[in-house]
C-alpha positions as CSV (number, residue, x, y, z in Angstrom):
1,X,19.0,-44.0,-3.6
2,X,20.6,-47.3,-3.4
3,X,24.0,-48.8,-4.7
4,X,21.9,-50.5,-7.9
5,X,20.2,-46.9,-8.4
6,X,17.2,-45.0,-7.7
7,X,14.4,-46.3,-5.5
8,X,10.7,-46.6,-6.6
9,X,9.4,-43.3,-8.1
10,X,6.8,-41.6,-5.9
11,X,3.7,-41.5,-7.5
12,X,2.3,-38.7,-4.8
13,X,2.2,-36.0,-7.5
14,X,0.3,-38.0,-10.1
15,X,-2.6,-37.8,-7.5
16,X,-4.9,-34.7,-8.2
17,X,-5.7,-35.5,-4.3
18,X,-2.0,-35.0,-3.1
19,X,-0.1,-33.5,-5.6
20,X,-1.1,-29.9,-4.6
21,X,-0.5,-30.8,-1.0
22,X,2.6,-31.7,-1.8
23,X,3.4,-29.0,-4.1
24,X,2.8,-26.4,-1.4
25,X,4.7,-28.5,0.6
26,X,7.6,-28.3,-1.2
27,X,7.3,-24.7,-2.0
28,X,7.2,-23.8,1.6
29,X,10.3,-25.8,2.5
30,X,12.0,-24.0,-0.4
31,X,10.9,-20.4,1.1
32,X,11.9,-21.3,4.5
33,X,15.8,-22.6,3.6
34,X,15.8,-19.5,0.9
35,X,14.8,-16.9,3.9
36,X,17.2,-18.7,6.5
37,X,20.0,-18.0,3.6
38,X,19.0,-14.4,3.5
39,X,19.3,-14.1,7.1
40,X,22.4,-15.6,7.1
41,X,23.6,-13.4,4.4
42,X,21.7,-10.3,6.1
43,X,19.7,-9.9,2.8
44,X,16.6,-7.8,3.5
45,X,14.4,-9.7,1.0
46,X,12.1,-13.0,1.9
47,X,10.4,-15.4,-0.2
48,X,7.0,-16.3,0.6
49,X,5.7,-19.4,-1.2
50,X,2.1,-18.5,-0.5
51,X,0.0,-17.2,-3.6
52,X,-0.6,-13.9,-4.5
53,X,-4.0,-13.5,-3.2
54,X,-3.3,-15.7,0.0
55,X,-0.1,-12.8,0.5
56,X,-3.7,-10.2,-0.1
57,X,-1.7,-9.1,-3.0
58,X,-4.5,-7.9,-5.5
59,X,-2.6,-8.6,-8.8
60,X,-2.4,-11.2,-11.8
61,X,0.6,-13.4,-11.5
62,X,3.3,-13.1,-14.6
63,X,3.8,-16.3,-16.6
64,X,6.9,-18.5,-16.1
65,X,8.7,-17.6,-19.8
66,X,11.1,-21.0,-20.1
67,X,14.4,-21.1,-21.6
68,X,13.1,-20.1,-25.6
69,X,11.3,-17.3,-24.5
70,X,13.5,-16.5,-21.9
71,X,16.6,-16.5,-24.7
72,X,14.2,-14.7,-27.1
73,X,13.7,-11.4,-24.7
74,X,17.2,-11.5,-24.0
75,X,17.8,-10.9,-27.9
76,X,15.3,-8.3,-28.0
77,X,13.0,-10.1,-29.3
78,X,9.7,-10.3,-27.9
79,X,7.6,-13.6,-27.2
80,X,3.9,-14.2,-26.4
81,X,4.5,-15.1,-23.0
82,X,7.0,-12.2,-22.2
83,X,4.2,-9.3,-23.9
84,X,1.3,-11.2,-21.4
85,X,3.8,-10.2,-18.4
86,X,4.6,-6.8,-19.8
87,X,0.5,-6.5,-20.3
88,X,0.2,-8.0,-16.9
89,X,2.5,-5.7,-15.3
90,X,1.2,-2.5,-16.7
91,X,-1.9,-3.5,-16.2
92,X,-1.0,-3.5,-12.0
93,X,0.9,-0.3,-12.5
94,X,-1.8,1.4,-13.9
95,X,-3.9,0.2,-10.8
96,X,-1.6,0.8,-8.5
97,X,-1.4,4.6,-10.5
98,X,-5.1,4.8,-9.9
99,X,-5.0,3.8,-6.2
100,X,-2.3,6.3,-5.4
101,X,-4.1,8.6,-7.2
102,X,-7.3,7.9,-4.6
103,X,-5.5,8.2,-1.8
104,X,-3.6,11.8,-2.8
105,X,-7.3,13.0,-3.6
106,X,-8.6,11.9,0.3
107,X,-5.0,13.3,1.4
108,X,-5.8,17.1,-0.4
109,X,-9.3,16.8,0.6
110,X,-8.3,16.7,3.8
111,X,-6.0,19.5,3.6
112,X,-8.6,21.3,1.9
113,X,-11.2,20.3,4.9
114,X,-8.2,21.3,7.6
115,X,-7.6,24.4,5.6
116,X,-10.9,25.7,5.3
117,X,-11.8,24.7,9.5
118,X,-8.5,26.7,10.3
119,X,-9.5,29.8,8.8
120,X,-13.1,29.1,10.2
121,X,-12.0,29.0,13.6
122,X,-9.5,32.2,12.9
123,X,-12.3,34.1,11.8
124,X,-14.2,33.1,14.5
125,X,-11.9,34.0,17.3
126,X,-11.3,37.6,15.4
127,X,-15.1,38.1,15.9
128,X,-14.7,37.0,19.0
129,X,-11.9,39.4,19.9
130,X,-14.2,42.3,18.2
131,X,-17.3,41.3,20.0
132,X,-15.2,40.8,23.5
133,X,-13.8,44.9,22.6
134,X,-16.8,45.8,21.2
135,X,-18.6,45.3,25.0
136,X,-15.0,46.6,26.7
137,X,-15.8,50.0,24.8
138,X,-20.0,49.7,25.8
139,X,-18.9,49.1,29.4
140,X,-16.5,52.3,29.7
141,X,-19.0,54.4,27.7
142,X,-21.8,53.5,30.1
143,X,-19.6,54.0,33.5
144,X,-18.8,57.4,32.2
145,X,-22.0,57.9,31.5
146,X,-22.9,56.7,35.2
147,X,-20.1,58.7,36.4
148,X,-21.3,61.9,34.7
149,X,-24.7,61.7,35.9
150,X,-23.0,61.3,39.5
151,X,-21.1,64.4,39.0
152,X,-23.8,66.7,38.6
């Protein structure tokens, strides 16, 4: 700024060549002094200016609701843009539902698998245990035996 006002307006965002550049640019600044803050502050939240899908966050991003729509769910009143992030968000929850889901059906698979091995090798070991007594009781039948034929 100078003493007779602002300077010449910067035309770098009219440019569909630079104005995402600089976008990003300005977004990642903005994350950086907003996670130094929470540092600061010891806040255990961060701000990552990145997209969603370059964070790997599988997910459809809500929609900026502005000041009348904003106002209008604060009433209680609902606006187009506030029932596409309601949609949006239960959309991802029911995903997120179904994904749990997946992954408590490997988890009691697994049990089931770890379950059913467990009582394999128990029932293995008891026949083991029989078989391993079964020959004790062979063996001392067959030295008496021996021993009787000895005595006579």
């Amino acid at each position: 700024m100078k003493p007779d006002g602002f300077t010449e307006k910067t035309r770098v965002l009219d440019s569909p060549r630079t104005s995402g550049q600089e976008v990003a640019a300005v977004r990642e600044i903005w994350a950086r002094l907003c996670n130094r803050f929470f540092e600061q502050k010891f806040i255990n939240e961060r701000v990552d200016h990145r997209t969603l899908k370059a964070q790997g966050i599988d997910r459809e991003p809500t929609r900026h609701l502005g000041v009348a729509a904003s106002s209008m769910e604060r009433r209680g009143v609902p606006s187009l843009h506030g029932d596409e992030n309601r949609r949006r968000r239960e959309s991802h929850a029911a995903k997120e539902l179904a994904a749990l889901q997946k992954i408590e059906n490997g988890v009691e698979a697994a049990r089931e698998r770890h379950a059913f091995r467990k009582q394999q090798a128990a029932e293995n070991a008891e026949r083991q245990r029989r078989e391993r007594s079964a020959r004790f009781w062979m063996d001392v039948q067959e030295r008496k035996s021996r021993n009787r034929g000895m005595s006579r």
